[in-house]
N, C-alpha and C positions, 0 to 999 in steps of 0.2 A: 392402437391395438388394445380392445380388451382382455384385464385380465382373469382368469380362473378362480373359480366361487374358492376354491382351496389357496390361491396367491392370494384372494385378497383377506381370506379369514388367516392367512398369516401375516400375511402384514400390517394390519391391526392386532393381531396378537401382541407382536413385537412391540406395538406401539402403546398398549394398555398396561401400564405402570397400577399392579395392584389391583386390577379391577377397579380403577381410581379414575385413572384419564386417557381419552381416547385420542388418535390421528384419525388425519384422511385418508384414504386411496386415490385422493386425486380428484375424483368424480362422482357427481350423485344419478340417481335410475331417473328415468325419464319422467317416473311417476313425483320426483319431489316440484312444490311452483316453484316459480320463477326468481331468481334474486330480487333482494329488496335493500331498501337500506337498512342499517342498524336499526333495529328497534330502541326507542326511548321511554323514556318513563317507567314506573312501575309491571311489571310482565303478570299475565295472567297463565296459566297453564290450566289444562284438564289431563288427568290423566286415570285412563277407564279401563278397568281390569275385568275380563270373567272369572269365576271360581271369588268373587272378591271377600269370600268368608272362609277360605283355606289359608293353612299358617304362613302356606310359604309367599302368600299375596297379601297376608296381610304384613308378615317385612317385608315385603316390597314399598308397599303404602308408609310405612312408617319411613325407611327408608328414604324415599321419595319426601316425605313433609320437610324430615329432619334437613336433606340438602336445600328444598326448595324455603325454607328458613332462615337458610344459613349465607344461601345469594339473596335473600330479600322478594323472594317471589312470592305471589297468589296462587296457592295452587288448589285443587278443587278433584277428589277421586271418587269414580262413581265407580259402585259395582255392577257388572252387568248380568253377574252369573253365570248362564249357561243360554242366556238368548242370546240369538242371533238378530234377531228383529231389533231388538234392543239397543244393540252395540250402534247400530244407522241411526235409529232415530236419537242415542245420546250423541254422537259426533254431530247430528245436525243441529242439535239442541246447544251444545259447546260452540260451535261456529256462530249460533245465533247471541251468546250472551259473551258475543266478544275475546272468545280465549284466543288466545296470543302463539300457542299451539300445541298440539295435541297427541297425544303419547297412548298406545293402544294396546291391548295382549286382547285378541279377538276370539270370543268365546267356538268361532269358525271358519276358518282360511275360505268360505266359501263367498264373505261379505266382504271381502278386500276389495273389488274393483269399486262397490258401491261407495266404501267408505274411502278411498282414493280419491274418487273421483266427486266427493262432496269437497274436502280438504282444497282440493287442487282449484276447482269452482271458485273458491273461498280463499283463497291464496293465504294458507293455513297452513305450515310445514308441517309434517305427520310423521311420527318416530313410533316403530313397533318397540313392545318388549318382547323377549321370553319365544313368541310362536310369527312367524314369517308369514306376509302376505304380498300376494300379487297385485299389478293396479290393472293388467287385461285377461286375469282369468280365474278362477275360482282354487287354483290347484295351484298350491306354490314349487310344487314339483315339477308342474311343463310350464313352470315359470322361464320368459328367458331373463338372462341376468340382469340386465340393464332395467327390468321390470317390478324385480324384487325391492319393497320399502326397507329402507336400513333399518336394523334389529340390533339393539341390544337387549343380551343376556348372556348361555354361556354355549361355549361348544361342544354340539352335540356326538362329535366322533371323540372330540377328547373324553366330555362324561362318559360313556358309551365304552369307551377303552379302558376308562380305574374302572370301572363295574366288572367286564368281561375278564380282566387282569384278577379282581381281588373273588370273584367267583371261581377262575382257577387255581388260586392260590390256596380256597377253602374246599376246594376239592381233591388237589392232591393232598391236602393234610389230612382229609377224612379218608381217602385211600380206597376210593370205591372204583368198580370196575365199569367200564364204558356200556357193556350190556346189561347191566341192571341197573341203568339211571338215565331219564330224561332231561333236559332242558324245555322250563317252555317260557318262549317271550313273547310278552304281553302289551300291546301298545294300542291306539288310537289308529288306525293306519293310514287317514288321510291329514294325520300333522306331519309336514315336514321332519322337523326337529326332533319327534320322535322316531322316524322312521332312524335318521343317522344315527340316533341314540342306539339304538337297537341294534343294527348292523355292524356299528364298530364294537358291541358288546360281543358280539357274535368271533369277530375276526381276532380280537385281541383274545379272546377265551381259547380260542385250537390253535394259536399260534403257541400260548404260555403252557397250558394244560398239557399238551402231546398227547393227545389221544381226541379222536372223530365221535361224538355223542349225537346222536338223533335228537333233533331240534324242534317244537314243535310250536306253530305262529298260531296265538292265541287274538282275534281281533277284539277290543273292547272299547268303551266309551271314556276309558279313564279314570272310572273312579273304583272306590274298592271293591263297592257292592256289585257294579256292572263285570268287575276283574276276575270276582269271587262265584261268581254267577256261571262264567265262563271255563275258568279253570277249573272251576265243580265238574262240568259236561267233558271236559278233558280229561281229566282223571277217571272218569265213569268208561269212556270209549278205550283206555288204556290201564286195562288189569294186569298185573302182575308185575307194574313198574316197580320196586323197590326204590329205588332215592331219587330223588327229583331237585334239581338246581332253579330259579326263579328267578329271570332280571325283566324291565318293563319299560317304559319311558318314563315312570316315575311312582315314586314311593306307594301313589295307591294300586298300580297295576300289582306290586309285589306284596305289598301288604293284603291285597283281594287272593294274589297265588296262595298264598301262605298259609292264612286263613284257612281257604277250600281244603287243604291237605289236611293241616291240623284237623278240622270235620270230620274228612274221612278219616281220621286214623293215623294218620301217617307222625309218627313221631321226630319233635324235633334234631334229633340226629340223623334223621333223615334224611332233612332238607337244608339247601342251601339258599336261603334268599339275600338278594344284595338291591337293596333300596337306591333310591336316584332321588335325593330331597334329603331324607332323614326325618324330617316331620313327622311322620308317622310310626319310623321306626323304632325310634327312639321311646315311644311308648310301649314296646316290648320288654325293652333293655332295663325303662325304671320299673318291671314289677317283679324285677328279679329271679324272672319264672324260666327254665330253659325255652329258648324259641328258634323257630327257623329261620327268624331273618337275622342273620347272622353278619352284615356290615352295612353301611350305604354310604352314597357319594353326596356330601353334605352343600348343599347349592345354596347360599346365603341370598336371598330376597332381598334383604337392605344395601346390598351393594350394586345387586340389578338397581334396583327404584335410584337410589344417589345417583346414578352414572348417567339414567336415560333422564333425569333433569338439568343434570350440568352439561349434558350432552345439548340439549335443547336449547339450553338456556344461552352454551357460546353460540350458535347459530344464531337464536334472534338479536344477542347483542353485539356480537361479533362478525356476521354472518361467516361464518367457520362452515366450512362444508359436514356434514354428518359422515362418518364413516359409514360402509356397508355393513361390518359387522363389527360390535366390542364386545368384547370377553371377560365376566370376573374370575375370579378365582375360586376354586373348589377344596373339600378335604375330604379322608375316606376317613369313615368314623365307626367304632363298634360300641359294642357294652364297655369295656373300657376307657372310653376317653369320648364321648359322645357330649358329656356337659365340659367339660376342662375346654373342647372346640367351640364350644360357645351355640351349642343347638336348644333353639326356643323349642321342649315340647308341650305340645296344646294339649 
């Protein structure tokens, strides 16, 4: 009997010590090859990020070196950016100079079957980080489960919940009324992982908050300027919003909300924004200046990167099955305690 994408992200929950070490579930998606024996000798790995000049990928990558140094592996990280063409032709390019196997954050869940099914060709085990891909369809969301490549990073209804929770908490302390203040959340809408993000933002905010706020779903490409571009046009078709609250799939979708408001005017006691990274946030907080991003859910990169290598690395040597999902650990972090947590800002 299979089980439920929610049974098996808690049962790897339970099993991730730290954001350190992961279990199985028992069973891998159809899309991983076939068992093999223990891999011997020296291990090569690749591991290929998009965005791969943003802070929180770049502790990933550090991350990643420091474990894969620390077992003794070869490891190799290419950035991909934001192509999609790219991400194919380097997985095929890694398959050709022999990597051992292949660890992925896919600049677009739309190239998963391609890059599946090069991996699989190639009898190359394939571990996502961070963003979920399917091996029979472009949409990790009519993903069925057996289909989905195991991911590590973190979870998106837990991040999704400290956002929604710590948005209400800076709401009722600001003390504003339901009819002069919007919500608007800002995500990418064809990533999975942000979609959860955003939804449990949504659920845990009017459960904690008590009061019903009109919501309003911002589509964006993820980053600031594409966020800022957006929420600009939203603010424009919505006059006479007095305060506005801000959450996103991540630090630049609220960092772009934020921004846009401050342009218009909108002062920051006005606004509530609560970042997903910190990254970015955290360069509000050190210019000591009042701002609207007023917390974020601090996602540590170097713990993703460590995990999805030792992760890797027991399968080739070990052949240890890959869980579905592992989880690191997260902090909520503001202008008070944003360095003491230990947040890299660029």
């Amino acid at each position: 009997m299979h089980l439920s994408r929610i049974q098996l992200a808690a049962t790897v929950g339970v099993c991730v010590a730290l954001g350190l070490t992961a279990c199985s579930t028992g069973r891998e998606p159809s899309a991983s090859p076939a068992s093999a024996a223990p891999a011997s000798g020296k291990l090569s790995l690749t591991y290929l990020q998009k965005q791969g000049d943003q802070e929180y990928f770049i502790g990933e990558a550090e991350g990643a070196k420091a474990k894969a140094a620390e077992l003794g592996v070869d490891l190799k990280i290419v950035n991909l950016g934001n192509d999609a063409n790219k991400a194919v032709s380097e997985v095929q390019a890694a398959i050709a100079q022999k990597s051992n196997g292949l660890i992925i954050v896919v600049p677009d869940p739309a190239v998963g079957p391609q890059v599946v099914q090069a991996a699989k060709d190639a009898g190359v085990p394939l571990l996502t980080s961070d963003d979920q891909i399917c091996a029979t369809g472009p949409s990790p969301t009519e993903c069925a489960e057996e289909d989905l490549v195991p991911r590590i990073g973190f979870s998106g209804a837990q991040m999704g919940g400290e956002v929604g929770k710590r948005a209400a908490e800076e709401y009722v302390k600001a003390g504003w009324k339901p009819a002069d203040t919007r919500i608007i959340s800002a995500w990418k809408q064809d990533v999975t992982v942000c979609t959860d993000r955003v939804k449990a933002a949504d659920s845990a905010f009017s459960k904690a908050a008590g009061a019903k706020i009109q919501k309003i779903d911002v589509a964006t490409d993820n980053t600031p300027t594409g966020a800022q571009d957006r929420v600009a046009a939203t603010i424009t078709a919505n006059p006479g919003v007095k305060n506005w609250i801000v959450w996103g799939c991540n630090d630049e979708n609220v960092q772009g909300g934020v921004t846009a408001l401050e342009n218009a005017g909108v002062k920051a006691d006005n606004i509530i924004g609560v970042g997903l990274g910190a990254y970015l946030a955290c360069k509000n907080w050190s210019s000591g200046k009042p701002s609207g991003m007023k917390a974020a859910l601090f996602i540590n990169g170097k713990n993703v990167g460590a995990l999805a290598v030792e992760t890797m690395y027991d399968k080739l040597k070990y052949r240890k099955q890959f869980p579905y999902e592992a989880f690191a650990p997260t902090t909520m972090v503001d202008a008070t305690n944003w360095k003491s947590a230990g947040v890299t800002c660029g």
